[in-house]
C-alpha positions, 0 to 999 in steps of 0.5 A: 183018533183024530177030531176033525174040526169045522173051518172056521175053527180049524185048531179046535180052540172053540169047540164044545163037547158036551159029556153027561153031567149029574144035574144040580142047581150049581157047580164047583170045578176044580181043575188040576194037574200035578207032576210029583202029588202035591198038587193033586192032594191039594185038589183032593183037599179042596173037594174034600173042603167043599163037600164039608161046606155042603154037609156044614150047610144042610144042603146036599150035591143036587145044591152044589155038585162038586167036579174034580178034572184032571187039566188034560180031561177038562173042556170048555164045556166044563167052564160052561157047566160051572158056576164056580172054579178052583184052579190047582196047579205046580209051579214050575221055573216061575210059572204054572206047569205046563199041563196047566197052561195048556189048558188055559191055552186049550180053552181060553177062547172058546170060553172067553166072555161067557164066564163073566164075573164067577168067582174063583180061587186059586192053589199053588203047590211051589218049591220055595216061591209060588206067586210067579205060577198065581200071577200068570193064573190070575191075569188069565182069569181076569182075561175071563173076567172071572171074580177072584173070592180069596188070596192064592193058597200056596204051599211050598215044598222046599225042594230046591235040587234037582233030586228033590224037585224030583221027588214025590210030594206029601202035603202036610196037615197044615196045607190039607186044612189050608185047602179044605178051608179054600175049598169050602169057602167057594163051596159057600159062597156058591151056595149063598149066591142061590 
């Protein structure tokens, strides 16, 4: 089905479309996409991370509710909704993978200006580098204005061939600790802010 778009929005960058949320003082997004299951275990460690901050803290999920989106499926409205963001991703020939920069793309400018100063953190799944995929995520959201509230996490597969590039990934004990501490430490900070 296509959407059909007003005039003066004829690429359908700016449009909002609401979908129903459960209600809650606050809100931690967490956007992601993975090609070969790193990333999205690092988004899964990440929620896991901020659900154990809300229980740590006595609060419950009408405090802080937790949004986990798959990149493809999140909207503008999603930024809108949120008070909070975690931006999970691959890192692919230097730079963010593609799914993911086609959400920046898709929502950067229906959001722009309206997300001013909210807090966000960053995680990289990467074969041996990493910081090129945080650098290009980073400069998007200080185009939001957004406020960066720790250093990237990014976990490193190693895989360098093309069939190891390929494969799937498993993260490790390590890199689910490293994400859960990120994700409850935004999971925190949101809750300290109210």
């Amino acid at each position: 089905m296509r959407r059909f778009c007003v005039r003066s929005d004829p690429s359908g960058l700016l449009q909002v479309h609401p979908r129903p949320l459960e209600f809650a003082k606050r809100r931690l997004l967490v956007v992601w996409h993975s090609r070969t299951g790193m990333a999205e275990q690092m988004a899964e460690s990440l929620r896991t991370g901020a659900h154990d901050a809300i229980h740590d803290m006595e609060a419950t999920a009408w405090d802080l509710a937790v949004d986990l989106r798959r990149a493809q499926d999140a909207q503008v409205f999603d930024l809108l909704s949120a008070d909070g963001f975690l931006f999970c991703a691959p890192e692919n020939l230097a730079t963010v993978s593609g799914e993911m920069k086609e959400f920046f793309d898709r929502c950067y400018y229906g959001a722009q200006g309206r997300l001013n100063g909210r807090p966000y953190a960053l995680a990289i799944s990467a074969g041996s580098d990493g910081f090129g995929a945080a650098a290009q995520l980073e400069r998007i959201c200080r185009g939001w204005r957004l406020r960066p509230v720790a250093e990237p996490v990014v976990m490193r597969s190693g895989a360098q061939s093309a069939r190891d590039v390929a494969q799937a990934k498993v993260l490790d004990e390590r890199g689910q600790l490293r994400c859960r501490e990120l994700g409850a430490l935004i999971a925190a900070h949101l809750l300290l802010e109210t």
